[in-house]
TORGU-172270 format. One line per 3 residues: number of its first residue (from 1); for each residue z, x, y of N, C-alpha, C. Coordinates in steps of 0.001 Angstrom, whole numbers. Atoms other than C-alpha are relative to their C-alpha. Example, Ala and Ser with C-alpha at 12.3 -4.5 7.8 and 13.67 -1.06 7.14 Angstrom:
! residues 2
1	0 890 -1190 7800 12300 -4500 0 900 1200  -60 -820 -1190 7140 13670 -1060 730 -770 1090;
END
This chain:
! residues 239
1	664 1301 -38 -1334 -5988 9738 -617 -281 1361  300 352 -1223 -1982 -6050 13703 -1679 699 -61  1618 -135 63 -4872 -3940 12773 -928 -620 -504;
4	726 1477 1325 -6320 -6072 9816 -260 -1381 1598  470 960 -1084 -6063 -8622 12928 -1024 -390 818  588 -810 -1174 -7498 -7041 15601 -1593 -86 -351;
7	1333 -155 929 -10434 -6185 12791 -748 -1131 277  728 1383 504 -10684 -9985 11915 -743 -716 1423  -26 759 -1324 -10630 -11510 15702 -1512 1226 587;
10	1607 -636 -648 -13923 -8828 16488 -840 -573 -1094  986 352 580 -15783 -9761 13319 -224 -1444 -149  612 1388 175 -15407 -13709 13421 -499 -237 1696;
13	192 338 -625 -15862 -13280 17087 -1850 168 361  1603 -388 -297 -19344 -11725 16377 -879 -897 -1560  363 389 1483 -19939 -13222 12822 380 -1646 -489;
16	-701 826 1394 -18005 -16566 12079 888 250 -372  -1577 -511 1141 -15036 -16851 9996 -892 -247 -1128  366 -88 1090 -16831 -15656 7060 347 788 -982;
19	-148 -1191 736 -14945 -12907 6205 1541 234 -201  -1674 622 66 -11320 -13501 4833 906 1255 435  -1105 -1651 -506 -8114 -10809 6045 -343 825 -1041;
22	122 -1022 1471 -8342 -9908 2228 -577 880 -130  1166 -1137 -211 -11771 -8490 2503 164 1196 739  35 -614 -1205 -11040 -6971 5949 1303 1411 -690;
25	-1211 -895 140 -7804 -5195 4204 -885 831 -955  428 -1176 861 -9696 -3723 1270 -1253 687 866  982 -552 -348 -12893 -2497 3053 993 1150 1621;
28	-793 -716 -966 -10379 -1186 5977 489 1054 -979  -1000 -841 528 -8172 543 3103 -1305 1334 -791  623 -894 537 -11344 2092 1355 -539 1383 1017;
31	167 -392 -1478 -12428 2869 5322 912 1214 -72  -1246 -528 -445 -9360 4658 5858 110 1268 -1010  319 -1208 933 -9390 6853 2993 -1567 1414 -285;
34	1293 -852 5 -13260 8083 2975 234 1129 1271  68 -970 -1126 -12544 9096 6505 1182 814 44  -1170 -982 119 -9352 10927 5667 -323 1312 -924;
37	536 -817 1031 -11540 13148 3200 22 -370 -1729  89 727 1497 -11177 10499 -132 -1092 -402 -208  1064 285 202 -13603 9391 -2067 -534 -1653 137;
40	69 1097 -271 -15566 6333 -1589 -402 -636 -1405  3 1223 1336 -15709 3049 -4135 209 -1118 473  949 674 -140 -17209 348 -4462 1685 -1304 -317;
43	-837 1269 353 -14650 -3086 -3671 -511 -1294 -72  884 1661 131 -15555 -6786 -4538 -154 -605 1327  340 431 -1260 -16409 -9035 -1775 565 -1604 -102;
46	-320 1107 273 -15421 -12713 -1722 1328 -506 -247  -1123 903 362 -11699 -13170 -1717 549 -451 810  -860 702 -1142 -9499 -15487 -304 1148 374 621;
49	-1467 -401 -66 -6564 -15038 1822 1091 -1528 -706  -1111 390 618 -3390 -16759 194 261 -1650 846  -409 1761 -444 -1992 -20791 1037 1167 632 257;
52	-1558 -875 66 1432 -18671 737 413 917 -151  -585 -1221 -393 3562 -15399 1352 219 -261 -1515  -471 -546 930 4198 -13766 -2027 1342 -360 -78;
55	-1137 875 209 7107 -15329 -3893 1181 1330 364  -717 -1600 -310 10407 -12740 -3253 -10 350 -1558  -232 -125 1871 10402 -12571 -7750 -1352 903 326;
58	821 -1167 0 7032 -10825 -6970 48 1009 529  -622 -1257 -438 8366 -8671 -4157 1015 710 -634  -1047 -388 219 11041 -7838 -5810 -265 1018 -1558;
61	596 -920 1063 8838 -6324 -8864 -813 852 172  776 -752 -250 6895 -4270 -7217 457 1400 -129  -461 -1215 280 7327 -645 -8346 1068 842 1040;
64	-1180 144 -524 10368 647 -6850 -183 2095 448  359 -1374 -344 10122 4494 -5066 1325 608 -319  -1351 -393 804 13685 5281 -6849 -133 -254 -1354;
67	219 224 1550 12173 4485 -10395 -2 1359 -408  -250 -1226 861 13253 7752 -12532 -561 218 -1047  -95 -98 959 11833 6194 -15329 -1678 -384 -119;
70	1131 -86 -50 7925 6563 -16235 -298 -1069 -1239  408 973 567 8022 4004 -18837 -94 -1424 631  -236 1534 -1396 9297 1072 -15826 -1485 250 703;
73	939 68 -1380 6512 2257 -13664 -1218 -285 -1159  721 152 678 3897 2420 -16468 -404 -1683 -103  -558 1328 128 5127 -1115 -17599 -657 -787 1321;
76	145 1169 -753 4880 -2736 -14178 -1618 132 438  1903 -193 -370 1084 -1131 -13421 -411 -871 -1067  526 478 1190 335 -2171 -16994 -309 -2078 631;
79	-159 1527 -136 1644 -6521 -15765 -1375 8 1336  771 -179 -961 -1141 -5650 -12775 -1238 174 -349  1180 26 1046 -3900 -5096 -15196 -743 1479 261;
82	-56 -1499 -530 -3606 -1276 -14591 867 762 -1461  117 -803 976 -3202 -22 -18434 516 1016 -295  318 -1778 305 -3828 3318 -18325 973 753 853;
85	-777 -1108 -258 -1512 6151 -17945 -229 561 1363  604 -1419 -648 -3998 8099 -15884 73 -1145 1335  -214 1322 -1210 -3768 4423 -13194 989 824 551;
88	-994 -113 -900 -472 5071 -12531 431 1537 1137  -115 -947 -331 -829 8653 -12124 -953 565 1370  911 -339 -1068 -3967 8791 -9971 452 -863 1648;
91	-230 830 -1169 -3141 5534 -7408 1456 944 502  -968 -549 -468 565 7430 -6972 -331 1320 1391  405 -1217 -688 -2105 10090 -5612 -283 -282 1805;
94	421 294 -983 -2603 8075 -2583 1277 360 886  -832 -592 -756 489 9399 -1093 -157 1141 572  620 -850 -478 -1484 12113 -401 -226 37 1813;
97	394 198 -1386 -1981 10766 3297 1303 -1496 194  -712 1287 -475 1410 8520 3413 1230 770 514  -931 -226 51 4561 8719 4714 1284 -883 179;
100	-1106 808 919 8105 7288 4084 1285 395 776  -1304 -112 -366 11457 6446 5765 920 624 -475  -1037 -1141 207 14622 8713 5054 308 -1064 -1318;
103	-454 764 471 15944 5844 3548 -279 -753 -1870  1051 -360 1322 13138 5555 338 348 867 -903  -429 -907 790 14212 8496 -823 1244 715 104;
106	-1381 -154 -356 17928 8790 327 262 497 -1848  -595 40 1827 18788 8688 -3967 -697 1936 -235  343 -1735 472 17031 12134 -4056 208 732 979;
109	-908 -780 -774 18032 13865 -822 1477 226 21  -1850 274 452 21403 12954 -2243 709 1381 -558  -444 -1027 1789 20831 15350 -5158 -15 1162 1137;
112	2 -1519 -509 21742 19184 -4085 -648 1061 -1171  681 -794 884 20200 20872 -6879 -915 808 111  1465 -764 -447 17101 22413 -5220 -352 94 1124;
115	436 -525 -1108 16104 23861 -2219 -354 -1326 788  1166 1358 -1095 13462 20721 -1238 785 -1047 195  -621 823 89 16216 18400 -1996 839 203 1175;
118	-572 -542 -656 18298 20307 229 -145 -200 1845  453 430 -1587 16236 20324 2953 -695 -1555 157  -285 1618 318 15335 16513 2197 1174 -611 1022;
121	-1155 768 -1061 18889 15865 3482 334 628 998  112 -855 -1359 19107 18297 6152 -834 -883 1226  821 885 -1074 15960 16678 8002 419 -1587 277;
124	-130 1008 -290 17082 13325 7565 1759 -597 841  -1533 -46 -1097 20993 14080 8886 -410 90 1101  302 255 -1379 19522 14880 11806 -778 -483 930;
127	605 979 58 16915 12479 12062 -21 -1060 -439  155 442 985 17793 9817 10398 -1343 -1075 -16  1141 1151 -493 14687 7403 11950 -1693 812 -93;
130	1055 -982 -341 11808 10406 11349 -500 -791 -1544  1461 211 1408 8607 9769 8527 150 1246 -554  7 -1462 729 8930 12382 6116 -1681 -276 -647;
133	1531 -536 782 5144 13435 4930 483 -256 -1128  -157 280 1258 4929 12378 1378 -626 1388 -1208  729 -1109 76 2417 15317 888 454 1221 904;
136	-812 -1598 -992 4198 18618 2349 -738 979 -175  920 -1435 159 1125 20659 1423 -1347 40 1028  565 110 -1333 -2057 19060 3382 417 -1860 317;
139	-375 1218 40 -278 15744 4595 -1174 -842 1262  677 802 -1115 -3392 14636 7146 -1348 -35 -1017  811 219 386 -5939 15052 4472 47 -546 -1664;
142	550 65 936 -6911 13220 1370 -389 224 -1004  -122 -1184 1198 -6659 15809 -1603 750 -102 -972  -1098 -25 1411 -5266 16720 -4761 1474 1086 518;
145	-1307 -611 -1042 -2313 18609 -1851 1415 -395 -835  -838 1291 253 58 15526 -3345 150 901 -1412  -767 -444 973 159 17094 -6842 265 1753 -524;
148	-539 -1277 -244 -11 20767 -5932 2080 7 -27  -981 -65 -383 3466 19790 -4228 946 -196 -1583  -865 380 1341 4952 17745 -7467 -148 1510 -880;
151	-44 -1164 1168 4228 21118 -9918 876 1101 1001  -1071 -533 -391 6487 22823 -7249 1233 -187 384  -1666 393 -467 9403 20715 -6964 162 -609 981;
154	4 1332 -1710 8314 18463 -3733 -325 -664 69  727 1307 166 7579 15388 -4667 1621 -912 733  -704 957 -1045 9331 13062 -1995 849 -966 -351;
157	-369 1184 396 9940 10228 -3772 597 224 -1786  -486 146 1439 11980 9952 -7050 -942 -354 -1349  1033 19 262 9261 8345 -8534 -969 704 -130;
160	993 -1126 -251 6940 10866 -7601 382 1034 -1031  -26 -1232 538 8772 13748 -9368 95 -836 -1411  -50 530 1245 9232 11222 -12267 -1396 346 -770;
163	1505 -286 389 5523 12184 -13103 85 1241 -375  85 -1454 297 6213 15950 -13483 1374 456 -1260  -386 154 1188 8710 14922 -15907 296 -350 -1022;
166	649 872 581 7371 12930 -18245 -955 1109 -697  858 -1236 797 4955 15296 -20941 -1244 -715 -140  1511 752 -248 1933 12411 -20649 -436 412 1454;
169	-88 -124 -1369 2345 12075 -16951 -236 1329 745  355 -1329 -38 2549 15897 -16446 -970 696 -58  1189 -572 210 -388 16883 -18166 -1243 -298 940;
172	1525 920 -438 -2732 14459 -16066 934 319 1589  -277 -992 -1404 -668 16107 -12788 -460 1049 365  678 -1412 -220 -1521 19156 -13940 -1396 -152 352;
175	1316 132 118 -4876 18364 -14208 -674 -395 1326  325 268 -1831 -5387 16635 -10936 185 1136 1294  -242 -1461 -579 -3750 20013 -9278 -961 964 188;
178	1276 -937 32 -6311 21646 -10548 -1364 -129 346  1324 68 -434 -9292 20000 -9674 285 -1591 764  377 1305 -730 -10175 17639 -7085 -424 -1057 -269;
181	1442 801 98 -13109 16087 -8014 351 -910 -1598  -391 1167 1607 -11272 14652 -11886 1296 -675 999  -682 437 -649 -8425 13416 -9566 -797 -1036 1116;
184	721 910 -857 -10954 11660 -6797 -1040 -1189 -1031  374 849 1070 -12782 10289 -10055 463 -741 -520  -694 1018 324 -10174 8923 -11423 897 -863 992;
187	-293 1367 -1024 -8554 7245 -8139 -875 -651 330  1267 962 -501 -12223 5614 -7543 524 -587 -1390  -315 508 1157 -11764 4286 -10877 892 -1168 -249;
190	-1227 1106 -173 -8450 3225 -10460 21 -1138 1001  509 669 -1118 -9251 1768 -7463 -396 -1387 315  613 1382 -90 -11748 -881 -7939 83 -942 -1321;
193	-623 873 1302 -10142 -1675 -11438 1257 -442 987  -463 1049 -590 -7319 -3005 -8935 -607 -541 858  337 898 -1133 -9225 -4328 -6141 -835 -1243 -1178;
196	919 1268 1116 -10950 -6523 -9486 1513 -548 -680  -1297 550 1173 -7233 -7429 -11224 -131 -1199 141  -55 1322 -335 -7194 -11075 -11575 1182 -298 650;
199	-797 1106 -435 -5148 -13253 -9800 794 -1112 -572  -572 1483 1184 -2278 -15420 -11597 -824 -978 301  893 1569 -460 -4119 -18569 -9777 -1088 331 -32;
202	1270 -93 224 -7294 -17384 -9699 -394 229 1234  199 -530 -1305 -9121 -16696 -6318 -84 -1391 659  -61 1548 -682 -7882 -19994 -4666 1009 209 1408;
205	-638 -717 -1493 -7004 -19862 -596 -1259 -97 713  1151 847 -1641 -9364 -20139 2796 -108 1680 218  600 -1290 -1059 -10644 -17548 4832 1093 -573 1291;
208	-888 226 -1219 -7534 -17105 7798 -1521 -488 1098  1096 86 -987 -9819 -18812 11186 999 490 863  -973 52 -1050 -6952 -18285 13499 631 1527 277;
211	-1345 -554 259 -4708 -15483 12414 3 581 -1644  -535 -582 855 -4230 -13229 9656 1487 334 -231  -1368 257 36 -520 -13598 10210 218 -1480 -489;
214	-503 801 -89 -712 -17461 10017 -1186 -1039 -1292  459 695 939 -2501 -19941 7176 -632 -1220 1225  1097 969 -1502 -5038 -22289 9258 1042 -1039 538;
217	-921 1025 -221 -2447 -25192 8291 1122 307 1160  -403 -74 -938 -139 -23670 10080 -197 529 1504  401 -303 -1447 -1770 -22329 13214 -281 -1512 591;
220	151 1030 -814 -2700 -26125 13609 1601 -843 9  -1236 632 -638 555 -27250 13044 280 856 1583  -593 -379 -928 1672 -24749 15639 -907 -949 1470;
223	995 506 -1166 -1164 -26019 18087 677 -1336 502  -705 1564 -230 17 -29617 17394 1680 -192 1467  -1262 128 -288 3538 -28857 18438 221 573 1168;
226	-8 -552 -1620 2648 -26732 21753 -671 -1362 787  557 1312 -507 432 -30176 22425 1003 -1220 552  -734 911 480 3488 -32269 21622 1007 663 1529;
229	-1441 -467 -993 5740 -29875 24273 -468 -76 1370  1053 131 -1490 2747 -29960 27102 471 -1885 405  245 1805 -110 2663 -33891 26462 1560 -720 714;
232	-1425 179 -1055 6488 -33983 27476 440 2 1087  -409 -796 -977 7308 -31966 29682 -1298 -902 1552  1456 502 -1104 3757 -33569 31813 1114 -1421 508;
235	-522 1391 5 5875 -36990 30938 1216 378 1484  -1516 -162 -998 9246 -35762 32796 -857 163 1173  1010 -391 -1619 7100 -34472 35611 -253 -1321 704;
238	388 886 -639 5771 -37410 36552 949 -1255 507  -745 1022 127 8584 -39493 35844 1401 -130 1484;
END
């Protein structure tokens, strides 16, 4: 988020506040990917940032990187207006260029069953504070690397290998493995079918002027209340 900041505080300083965090996050996130070697797609323009922090009932549904079970994850893309099979399978692909605390995937470095698992808990005994690459094949670039790994047994995240065993899910792994370019097709796809999902409320909220950490209301409360501690403190002084 300090970057999203950073972003906002150069473009309203050259532009206005015309251009909400929201925007700044998706055109950064599409940013971020083209230049990592992903493909580029096309995001809406015009949304607001939020009056309020996400309730914890919504954090708390957000797909879970210990889900085993490909009908839960399906399910919760599906309440997101993300459908399709091939959604859950392609956006998962963006792990391609992520990486992930010990701790994420502790439930599967647990397991001893397999070599990767093996060394899973190995690296993290003696690290326990290190980023494990999510992608162990090319983890700095942008590729179909991410489901090479899953068809050999190295998929990071519980979740992750939940895709290679699953006989829908599988097929459309395989498939991405094999070719780039139906895998970069279908994450553009997926893509700007979420950056379009509606909004329970609808697109209602301000453009941050202050702060992409802080809601205008409250940056002026805060203002108020540093005013309120100047105005004191001046009082005692004099007094």
């Amino acid at each position: 988020m300090q970057l999203i900041e950073s972003i906002r505080a150069r473009v309203h300083a050259a532009c206005g506040s015309v251009v909400s965090c929201a925007d700044i996050t998706l055109f950064a996130t599409r940013h971020s990917i083209v230049v990592s070697g992903g493909p580029w797609f096309s995001v809406p323009q015009g949304n607001l940032d939020s009056l309020a922090p996400a309730s914890q009932d919504k954090v708390s549904n957000l797909p879970s990187p210990t889900t085993a079970s490909v009908a839960k994850l399906v399910e919760s893309f599906r309440t997101r207006g993300l459908g399709d099979v091939a959604d859950l399978v392609a956006l998962s692909g963006a792990h391609t260029i992520g990486r992930s605390h010990c701790g994420s995937f502790a439930d599967r470095s647990r397991r001893a069953d397999d070599t990767f698992s093996r060394k899973l808990a190995a690296n993290c005994s003696k690290h326990p504070d290190r980023l494990q690459n999510l992608d162990v094949v090319t983890p700095d670039l942008f590729d179909n690397g991410y489901y090479k790994a899953l068809r050999s047994n190295q998929g990071v995240l519980t979740s992750d290998m939940a895709l290679v065993k699953n006989k829908t899910t599988a097929a459309i792994v395989k498939r991405f493995a094999q070719s780039k370019d139906a895998f970069f097709r279908q994450f553009a796809r997926s893509m700007e079918k979420l950056a379009r999902a509606p909004k329970p409320a609808g697109n209602v909220g301000e453009i941050r002027r202050f702060s992409c950490f802080r809601t205008n209301a409250q940056r002026a409360d805060a203002a108020g209340e540093e005013e309120g501690e100047e105005e004191e403190e001046g009082f005692a002084a004099s007094a």
